[in-house]
N, C-alpha and C positions, 0 to 999 in steps of 0.2 A: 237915033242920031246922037243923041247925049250919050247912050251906053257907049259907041265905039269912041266919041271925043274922050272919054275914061279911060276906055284901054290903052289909047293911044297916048294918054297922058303917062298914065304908069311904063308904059314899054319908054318913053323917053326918059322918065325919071332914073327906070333901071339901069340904060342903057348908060345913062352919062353919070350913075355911081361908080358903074366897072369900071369905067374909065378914069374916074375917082381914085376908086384903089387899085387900078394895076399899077397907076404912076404910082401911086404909093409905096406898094409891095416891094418895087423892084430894089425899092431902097432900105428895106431890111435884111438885120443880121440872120444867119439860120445859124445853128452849132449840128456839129456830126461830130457822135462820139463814138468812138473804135476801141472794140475790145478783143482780148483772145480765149479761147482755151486750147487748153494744151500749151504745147512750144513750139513757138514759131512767129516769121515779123510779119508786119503790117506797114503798107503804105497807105494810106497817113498810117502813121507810128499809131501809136495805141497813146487812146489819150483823146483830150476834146477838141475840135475844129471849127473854126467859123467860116461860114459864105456867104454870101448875097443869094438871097432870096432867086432860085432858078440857077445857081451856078451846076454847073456840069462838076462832078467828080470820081476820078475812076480808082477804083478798090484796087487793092493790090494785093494777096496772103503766100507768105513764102516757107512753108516747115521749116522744122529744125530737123537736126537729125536723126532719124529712127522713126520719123513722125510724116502723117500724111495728111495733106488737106482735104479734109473732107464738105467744107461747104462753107458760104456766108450766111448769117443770120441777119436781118435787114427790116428796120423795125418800119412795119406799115406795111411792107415790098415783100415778104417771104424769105424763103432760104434758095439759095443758089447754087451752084456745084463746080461753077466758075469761078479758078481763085480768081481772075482777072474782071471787076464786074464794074460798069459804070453807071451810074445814079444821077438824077436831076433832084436838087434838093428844093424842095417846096415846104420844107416844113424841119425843124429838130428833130433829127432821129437818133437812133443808135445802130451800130452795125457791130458785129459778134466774130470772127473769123475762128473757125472751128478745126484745132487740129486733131491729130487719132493717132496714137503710139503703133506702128510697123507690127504685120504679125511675125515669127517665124518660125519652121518648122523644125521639131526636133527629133531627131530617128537613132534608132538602137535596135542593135544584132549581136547575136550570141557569137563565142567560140569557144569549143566550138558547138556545133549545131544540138547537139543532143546533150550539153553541157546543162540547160537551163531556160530563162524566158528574159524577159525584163520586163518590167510594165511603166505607164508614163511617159512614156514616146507619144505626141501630138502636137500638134501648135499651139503655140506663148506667142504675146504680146510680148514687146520690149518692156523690159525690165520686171515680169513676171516673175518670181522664184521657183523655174523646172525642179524636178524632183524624179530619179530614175531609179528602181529600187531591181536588183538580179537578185531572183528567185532561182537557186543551186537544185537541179535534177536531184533523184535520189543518187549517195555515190562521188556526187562533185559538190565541190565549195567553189565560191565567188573568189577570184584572185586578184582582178582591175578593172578599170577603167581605160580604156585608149581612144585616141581618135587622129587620124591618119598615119595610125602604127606608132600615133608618140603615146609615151604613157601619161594620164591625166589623173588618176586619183585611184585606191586599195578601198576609199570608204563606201559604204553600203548602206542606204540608199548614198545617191550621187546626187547632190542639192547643188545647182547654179542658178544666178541672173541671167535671162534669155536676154542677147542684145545681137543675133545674126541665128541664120539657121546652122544648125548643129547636126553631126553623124558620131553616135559613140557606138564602141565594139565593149560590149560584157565577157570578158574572159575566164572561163570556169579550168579545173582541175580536180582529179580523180584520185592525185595522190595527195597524202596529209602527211606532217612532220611529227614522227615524233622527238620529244629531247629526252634526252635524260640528265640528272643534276646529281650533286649528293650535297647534305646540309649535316654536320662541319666536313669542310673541303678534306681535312685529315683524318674522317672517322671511314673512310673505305672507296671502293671503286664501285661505280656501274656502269654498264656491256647494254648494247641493243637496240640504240639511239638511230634515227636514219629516216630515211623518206620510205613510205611505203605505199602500196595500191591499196583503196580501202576496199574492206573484206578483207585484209591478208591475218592471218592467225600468227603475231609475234610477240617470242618471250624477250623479257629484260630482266638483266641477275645485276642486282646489287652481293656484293663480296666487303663485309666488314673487317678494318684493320684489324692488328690483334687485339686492341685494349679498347675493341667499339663491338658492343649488342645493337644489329639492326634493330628497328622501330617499324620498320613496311617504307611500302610505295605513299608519296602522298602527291594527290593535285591541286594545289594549293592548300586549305585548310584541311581535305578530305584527305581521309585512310581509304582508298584503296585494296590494299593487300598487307598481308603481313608475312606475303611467302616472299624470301629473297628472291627465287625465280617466281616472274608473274608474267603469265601467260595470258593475251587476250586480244581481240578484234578489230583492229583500226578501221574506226569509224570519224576521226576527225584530227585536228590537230590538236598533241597531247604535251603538255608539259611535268613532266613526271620525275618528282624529288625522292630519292631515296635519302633516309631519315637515320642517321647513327646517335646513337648515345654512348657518351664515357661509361663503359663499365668504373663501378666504385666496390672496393673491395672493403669487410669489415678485420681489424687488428685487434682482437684482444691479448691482455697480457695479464697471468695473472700468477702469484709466487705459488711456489710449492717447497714449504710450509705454508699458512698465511703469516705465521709471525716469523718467520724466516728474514724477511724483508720485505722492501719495497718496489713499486715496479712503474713504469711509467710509458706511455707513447701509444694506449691503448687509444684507435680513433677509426675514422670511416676515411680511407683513400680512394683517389684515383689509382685507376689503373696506371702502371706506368711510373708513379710516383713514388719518390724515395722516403722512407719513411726509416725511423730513427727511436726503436724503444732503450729502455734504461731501467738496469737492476742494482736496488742498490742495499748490498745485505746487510742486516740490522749487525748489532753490536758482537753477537755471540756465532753469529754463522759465515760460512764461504758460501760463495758464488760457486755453482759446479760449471752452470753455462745454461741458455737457452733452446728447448727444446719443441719437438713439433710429436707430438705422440712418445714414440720412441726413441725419435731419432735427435741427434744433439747438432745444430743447427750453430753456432756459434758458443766460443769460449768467452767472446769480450762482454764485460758487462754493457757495451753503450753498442748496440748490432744495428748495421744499416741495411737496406735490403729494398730492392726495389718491390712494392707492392704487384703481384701479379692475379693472385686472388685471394680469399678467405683465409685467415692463416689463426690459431691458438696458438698462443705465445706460452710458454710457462718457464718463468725461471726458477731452476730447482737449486735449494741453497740447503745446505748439508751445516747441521747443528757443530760447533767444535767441542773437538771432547780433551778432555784431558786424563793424566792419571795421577790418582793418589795411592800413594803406597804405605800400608801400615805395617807396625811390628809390634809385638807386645816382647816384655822381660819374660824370666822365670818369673814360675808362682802366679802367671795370671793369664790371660786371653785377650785377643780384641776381634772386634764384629764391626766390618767386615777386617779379614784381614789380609796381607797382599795386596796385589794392585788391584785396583779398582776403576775401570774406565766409568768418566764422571761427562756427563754434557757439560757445556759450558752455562753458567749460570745457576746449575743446580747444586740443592743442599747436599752433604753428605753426613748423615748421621753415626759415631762412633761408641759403638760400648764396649765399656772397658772391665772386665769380669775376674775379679781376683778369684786363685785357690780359698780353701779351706783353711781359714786362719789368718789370711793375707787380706792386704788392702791396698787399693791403688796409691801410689806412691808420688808420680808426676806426667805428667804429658806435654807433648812437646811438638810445635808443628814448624817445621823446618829450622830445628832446633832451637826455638823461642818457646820459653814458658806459656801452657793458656792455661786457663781456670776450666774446670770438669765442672758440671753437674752433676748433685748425688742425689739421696733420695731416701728418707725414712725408713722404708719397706723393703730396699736392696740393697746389696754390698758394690751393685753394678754402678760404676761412673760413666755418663754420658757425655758426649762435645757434638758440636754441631757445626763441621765445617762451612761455612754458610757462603754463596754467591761465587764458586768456583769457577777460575778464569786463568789457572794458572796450575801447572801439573806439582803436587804439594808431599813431602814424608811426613806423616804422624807415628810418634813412638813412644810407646807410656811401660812404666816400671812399677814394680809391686814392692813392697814390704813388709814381713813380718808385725802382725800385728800383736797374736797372742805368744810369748814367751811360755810361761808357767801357768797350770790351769791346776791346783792338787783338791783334790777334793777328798779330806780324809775321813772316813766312816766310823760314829763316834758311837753306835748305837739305834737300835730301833722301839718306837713308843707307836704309840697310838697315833699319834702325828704323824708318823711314818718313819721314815730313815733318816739318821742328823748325820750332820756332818761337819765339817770346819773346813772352811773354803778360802783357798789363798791364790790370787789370781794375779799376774805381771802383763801386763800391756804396754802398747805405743804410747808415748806422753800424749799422741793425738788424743787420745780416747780421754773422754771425761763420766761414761755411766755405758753403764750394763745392765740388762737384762736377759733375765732367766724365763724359758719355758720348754716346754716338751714337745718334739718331733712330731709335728703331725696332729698334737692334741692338745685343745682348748683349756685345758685345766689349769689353772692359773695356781700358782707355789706359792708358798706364806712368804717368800721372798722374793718379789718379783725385778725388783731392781739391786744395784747398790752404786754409790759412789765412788768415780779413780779419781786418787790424789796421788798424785809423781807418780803415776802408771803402775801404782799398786790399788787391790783392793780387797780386803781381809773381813769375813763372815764368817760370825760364831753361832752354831743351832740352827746352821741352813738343813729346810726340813721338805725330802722329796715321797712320792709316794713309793709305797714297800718295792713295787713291780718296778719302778722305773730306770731302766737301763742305760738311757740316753740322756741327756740334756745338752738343748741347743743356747749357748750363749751369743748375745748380741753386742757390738762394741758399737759404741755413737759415739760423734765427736761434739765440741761447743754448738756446731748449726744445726745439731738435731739427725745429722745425716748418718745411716749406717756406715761403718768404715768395714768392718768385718764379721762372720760371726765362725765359729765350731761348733761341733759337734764332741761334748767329751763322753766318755765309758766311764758308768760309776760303780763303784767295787762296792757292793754288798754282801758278799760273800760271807764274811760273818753275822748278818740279821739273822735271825730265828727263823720266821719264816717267810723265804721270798718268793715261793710262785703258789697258786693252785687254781685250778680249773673244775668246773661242774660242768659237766658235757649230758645233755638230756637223751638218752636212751630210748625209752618206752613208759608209754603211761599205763596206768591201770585203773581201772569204771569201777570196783569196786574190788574194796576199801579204794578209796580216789587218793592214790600217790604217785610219783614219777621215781624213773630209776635215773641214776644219773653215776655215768664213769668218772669217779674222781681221780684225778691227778696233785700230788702236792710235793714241797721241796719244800725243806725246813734243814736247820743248821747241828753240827753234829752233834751238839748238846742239847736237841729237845728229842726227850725220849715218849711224848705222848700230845696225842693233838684227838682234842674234842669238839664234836659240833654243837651247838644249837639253834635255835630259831629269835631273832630277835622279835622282842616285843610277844610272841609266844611260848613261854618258859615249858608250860607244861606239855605239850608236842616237842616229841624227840626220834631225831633222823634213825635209820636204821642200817648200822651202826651209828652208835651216838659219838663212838671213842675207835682210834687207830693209832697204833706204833708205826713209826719210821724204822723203814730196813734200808739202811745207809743214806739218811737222810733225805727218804723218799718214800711219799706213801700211794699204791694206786691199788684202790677198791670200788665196789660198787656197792652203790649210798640208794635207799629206798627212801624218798623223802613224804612221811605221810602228810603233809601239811602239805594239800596240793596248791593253795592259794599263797602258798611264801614265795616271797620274788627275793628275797634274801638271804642267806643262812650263814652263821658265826662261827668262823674257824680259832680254837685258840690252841695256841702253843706251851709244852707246858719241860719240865725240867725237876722231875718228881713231884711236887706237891706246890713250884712256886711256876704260878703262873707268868710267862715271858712277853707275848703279846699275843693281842686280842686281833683278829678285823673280822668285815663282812665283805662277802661275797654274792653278786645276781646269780640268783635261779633262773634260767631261761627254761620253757618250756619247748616242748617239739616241733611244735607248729602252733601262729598265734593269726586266727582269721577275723577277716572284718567285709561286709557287705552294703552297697549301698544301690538302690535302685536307679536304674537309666530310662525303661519305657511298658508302655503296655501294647499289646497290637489285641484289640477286641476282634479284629475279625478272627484272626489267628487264634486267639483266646490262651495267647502267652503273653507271657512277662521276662522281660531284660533285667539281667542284674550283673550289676560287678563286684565279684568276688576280688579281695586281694591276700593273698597266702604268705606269710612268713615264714621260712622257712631257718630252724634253729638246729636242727639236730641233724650233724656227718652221716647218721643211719637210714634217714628218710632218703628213700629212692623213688617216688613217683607220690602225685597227690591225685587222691579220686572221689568222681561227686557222685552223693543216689540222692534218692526221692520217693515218694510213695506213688509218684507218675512221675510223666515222660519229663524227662530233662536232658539238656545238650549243649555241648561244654564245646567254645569254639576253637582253644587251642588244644581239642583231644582228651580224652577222657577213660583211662586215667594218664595222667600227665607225667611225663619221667625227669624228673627233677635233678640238674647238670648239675648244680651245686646250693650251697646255701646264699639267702638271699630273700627276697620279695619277689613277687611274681603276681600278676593278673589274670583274671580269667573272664569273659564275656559267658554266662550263663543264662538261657533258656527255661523257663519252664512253663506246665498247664499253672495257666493263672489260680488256679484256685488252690493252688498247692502254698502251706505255709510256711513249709521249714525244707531246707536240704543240709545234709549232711555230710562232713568235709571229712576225708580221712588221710592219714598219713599211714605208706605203710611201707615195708624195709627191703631188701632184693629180694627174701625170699618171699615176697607179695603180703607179710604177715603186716595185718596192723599194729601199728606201736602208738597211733596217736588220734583222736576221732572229735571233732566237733560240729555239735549241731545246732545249726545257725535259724534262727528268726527270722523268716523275712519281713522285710520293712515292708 
C-alpha cells in the first residue's frame, strides 16, 4: 500500500513538472540558422533566425544559374531532397541548402572522317576548363575548330570554360603550303611556292641577281640545301628562305715600276660598286695608263669603273728620257760622244781624252763654263753631268800643250846617253816628268821645273838602248794635263844596240853558244868582250870588228855560270864605251812538289819551264822509271815564255831530267832536276 502511495506520488509530481515546463517552453527564443553551398538563395535568407519554441518553419532553396539543388542539410533532422521543406523547431539548429554546378556534355567529330580523331569529348561541370586536342591521320594536319559551321578557333589542343553542352567539328586537310621568300629582297628570285598534296615530289629554284652568290634553302635557322634547285617531299607546311649574299670583289693596284709612282684605291668592293683608283707618277716618269694583263683599260690617271669582279690594276709609268749631245774639238775625243738618250734623273759620266801632246782646254754645257776633273795618272778629264731632267749639249776643246821637245845628243859615257834638253810648253804646266814606255827604270833625271813654259836640262842621261821617252806635263793641282811620246836620236853613240841570243849548250867543256848581234857607230873599229868580275875567263871570240857598223857572230861563252858579259867599244887603241849585257840561258827550270798517291806509289810535281831561246821547239821529260807528263810529252813550244807542267812519277824516283831540244829534235839544252 505504501509502495503504490509512492508511485502515485511521483507520477503526480512528474505530471505537474511537464506541465511546469511546457508553459514554460512555449515562451522561449529558438534561432535557426541557414547556410548554403554553392550558389543559390534561401528562404530564410542565409543568416540567423529566431522563433518560439514549436514555431512551424518552412525552407525554401532556389539555384543559381548553372546550379542544381541537390538537398537540405538539417541539423538533428537529416538531409532532404526537397528544396521546399517544413520544420517544427524544438530546439537551435542549423539548416545547410546544398547547391551542385549543372553537368554538360561536350561532343566532337572529325572532317573529314578519315582526317583524324580528337580526344576529350565527355561531360564538364559548369565552369570546368574542357580541353579538346585533334590528333592529324598520317597525311593531314589539323586546320580548325567549328561548331555550327561557324568557325571557333586554328589552336590545338582547343581549351574552354564548360558553361552549356557543346558540338565541335575538327577539320583536318591533306594539303600543306609551301612559301617561298628570298633574304635581301634584291639579291634574286625564287619559283615553286604553292599548296601541294602531301607526298607530292616538288622542286623550288632560287635564281641569283647578277651581283648576289646563292647561300641555299633555309627554314628558319636551318640550311637545307645549297642546290639552287631543291628538290623534296611535302610533308608539312614549309616556309622556305632562299639566302643571297653580295658578292664583294677584291681591287688591287699596284705601279709598274715600283718607283715609277704611286697608286691608290686598292680595296675589297661590292659588286656593283663604283670604285675610283688613282695613279700618280713620281717626279721623273709618265703615266702610260692602267692595265689589266695586257690590255690598256684606261688612259686617265683617276679611272672609275664599276666593280664587277676580281680585277689587278697596274699602272704602268714609263721613266722620261732625255738627250744629251756631246762634241769634242780637234786634238781630242769625248766618251760617250753624240747623243746620248739619258733616263730622267740619271748621271752621265764624260771623259774628255786629248791627242798626243794636247790637253783639254775647256768644257762647256749648254754653253756655260763647268770645271773637269783631272787626275794624276791621266791626261783624261772627267764631268759628271749629274741629276738629268732636261735634254743638255756638252762640248770641250783641246790645246796644244807641247810646242818644242829638242833633245840634243851630247855624247855617250857609262852613264849612258847625255843630252841637252829644251822643252816649250802650255804656261799651264808647272813640272815634268821623264820616264820610259812601258819600263820602270827610273832616269838620273826624273823630273824638272817650267818657269814661263820653258824648261832647259843640261847632262840629261838616258840608257844607251833607249829609243823612246815618255814625257809628262802637270799642272799647280798636281793633275796630268798632257804627256808625248818623243824619238831620241842617238845615232852618233858608239855603241847602240847588242843582243846575246842563247843557241845551244854544251855538258862538256860546260859553255853556251849564243848569236850575237851588235850596232856600234862608224868610228869604232873594234869591240871586245869580257866577263865581269871574271877577268881570267874569256868568251870565244873575245874580240870582233864591225862591217859597216855592224857585228853578227857566234860567241861560245865558256863561263857557263855568267849572267852577264862586257861589250866595250873601242876606236884603235882608245877605249869609247864600256856596258854589260844579260846572258840568258836556254831554258831556266824550277820544281816544286804537289802530292803523293801511296796507293798509286806516285808523286805529283810541278815543273815550270822558262823558255829563252827562238831555237828551242818542244820541251821533253825522262826518268830512270815511268814518268807522265799531263800536257804531253815532249811538248812543242809555241813561243818563248814560261810554261807549266803537272808531272807524274814512281815515287821512288829522284831526279827527272828536263831537256830542250830544236826542230831538228837535236838537243841544245838539258837540265837535271832534284826532286824535292
Amino acid at each position: 500500500m505504501a509502495k503504490r502511495s509512492r508511485v502515485l506520488l511521483i507520477l503526480v509530481l512528474f505530471v505537474g513538472l511537464a506541465f511546469l515546463l511546457t508553459g514554460c517552453l512555449k515562451k522561449i527564443d529558438l534561432n535557426l540558422t541557414i547556410a548554403i553551398q554553392g550558389l543559390g538563395e534561401t528562404d530564410p535568407a542565409v543568416g540567423m533566425h529566431t522563433y518560439k519554441y514549436g514555431a512551424s518553419v518552412t525552407l525554401t532553396a532556389t539555384p543559381a544559374e548553372n546550379y542544381d539543388f541537390k538537398e537540405w542539410e538539417i541539423e538533428g533532422l537529416g538531409s532532404f531532397s526537397e528544396n521546399v521543406k517544413e520544420i517544427v523547431l524544438k530546439d537551435s539548429i542549423s539548416a545547410t541548402a546544398v547547391f551542385v554546378k549543372k553537368s554538360f556534355d561536350i561532343e566532337a567529330s572529325v572532317d573529314p572522317e578519315n582526317g583524324g580523331t580528337v580526344t576529350g569529348a565527355r561531360s564538364y561541370v559548369f565552369g570546368d576548363t574542357a580541353s579538346l586536342t585533334a590528333v592529324a591521320a598520317e597525311g593531314f594536319k589539323f586546320v580548325e575548330w567549328t561548331e555550327n559551321e561557324l568557325f571557333i578557333s586554328s589552336d590545338n589542343p582547343l581549351e574552354f570554360v564548360v558553361n552549356a553542352n557543346r558540338a565541335f567539328v575538327a577539320h583536318f586537310d591533306n594539303e600543306y603550303m609551301v612559301t617561298v621568300d628570298v633574304i635581301p629582297e634584291e639579291g634574286g628570285m625564287a619559283s615553286g611556292g604553292g599548296k601541294y598534296v602531301f607526298g607530292s615530289e616538288i622542286t623550288v629554284v632560287a635564281t641569283p641577281a647578277e651581283c648576289y652568290d646563292f647561300d641555299g634553302w633555309f627554314v628558319g635557322e636551318e640550311l637545307v640545301s645549297e642546290a639552287a634547285e631543291y628538290t623534296f617531299t611535302v610533308s608539312k607546311d614549309v616556309d622556305l628562305v632562299a639566302k643571297f649574299t653580295l658578292k664583294t670583289f677584291e681591287v688591287t693596284v699596284t705601279a709598274e715600276p715600283k718607283e715609277g709612282g704611286e697608286v691608290m684605291g686598292a680595296d675589297t668592293y661590292d659588286c656593283g660598286e663604283e670604285a675610283t683608283v688613282v695613279a700618280t707618277p713620281a717626279e721623273c716618269y709618265d703615266f702610260d695608263g692602267w692595265f689589266v694583263g695586257e690590255e690598256l683599260v684606261s688612259e686617265a690617271v683617276e679611272y672609275t669603273f664599276i666593280v664587277s669582279k676580281d680585277v689587278d690594276l697596274v699602272a704602268v709609268f714609263t721613266i722620261k728620257t732625255y738627250v744629251v749631245t756631246s762634241t769634242a774639238g780637234e786634238n781630242g775625243a769625248v766618251d760617250p760622244e753624240g747623243e746620248t738618250v739619258v733616263d730622267c734623273g740619271d748621271d752621265l759620266l764624260f771623259t774628255f781624252t786629248p791627242e798626243e801632246g794636247y790637253g783639254v782646254d775647256q768644257v762647256t754645257v749648254d754653253n756655260a763654263l763647268v770645271d773637269v776633273v783631272g787626275s794624276p795618272d791621266t791626261t783624261d778629264k772627267t764631268y759628271n753631268l749629274e741629276d738629268i731632267r732636261d735634254n743638255h749639249a756638252i762640248d770641250a776643246t783641246f790645246k796644244q800643250v807641247f810646242f818644242v821637245t829638242e833633245f840634243d845628243f851630247q855624247g855617250q859615257s857609262p852613264l849612258g846617253n847625255r843630252y841637252d834638253v829644251h822643252i816649250e810648253v802650255d804656261p799651264e804646266v808647272t813640272l815634268l816628268k821623264f820616264s820610259y814606255p812601258g819600263d820602270d827604270t827610273e832616269l838620273p833625271v826624273a823630273e824638272a821645273a817650267v818657269v814661263g813654259g820653258v824648261a832647259n836640262i843640261f847632262n840629261f842621261f838616258t840608257l844607251d838602248d833607249a829609243d823612246f821617252l815618255l814625257i809628262k806635263a802637270f799642272t799647280a793641282d798636281g793633275n796630268l794635263l798632257a804627256e808625248i811620246v818623243v824619238e831620241l836620236d842617238y845615232s852618233e853613240a858608239f855603241l847602240k844596240f847588242a843582243t846575246f841570243t842563247p843557241k845551244k849548250e854544251w855538258s862538256l867543256p860546260s859553255a853556251v853558244i849564243y848569236d850575237v848581234h851588235i850596232e856600234v857607230s862608224d868610228n869604232v873599229d873594234k869591240v871586245e868582250f869580257a866577263y865581269p868580275g871574271n877577268p881570267e875567263a874569256e868568251p870565244i871570240p873575245a874580240m870582233a870588228s864591225p862591217v859597216g857598223g855592224v857585228i853578227d857572230i857566234e860567241m861560245n861563252s865558256v863561263d857557263f855560270d855568267a849572267e852577264e858579259i862586257t861589250v866595250m867599244a873601242y876606236s884603235g887603241a882608245e877605249l869609247l864605251v864600256s856596258k854589260n849585257f844579260d846572258l840568258l840561258k836556254a831554258i831556266e827550270v824550277t820544281c816544286e812538289f804537289v802530292d803523293d798517291y801511296p796507293i798509286l806509289r806516285i808523286s805529283e810535281f810541278k815543273f815550270t819551264v822558262v823558255v829563252n831561246s827562238p831555237f828551242c821547239a818542244s820541251v821533253e821529260f825522262a826518268a830512270d822509271g815511268d814518268i807522265q807528263v799531263i800536257e804531253e810529252n815532249p811538248f812543242a813550244v809555241p813561243d818563248l815564255g814560261a810554261y807549266e807542267f803537272r808531272v807524274f812519277v814512281d815515287s821512288a824516283l829522284n831526279r827527272v831530267d828536263v831537256m830542250a831540244k830544236d826542230g831538228a829534235d837535236d838537243k841544245i839544252a838539258e837540265r837535271n832536276i832534284d826532286l824535292p
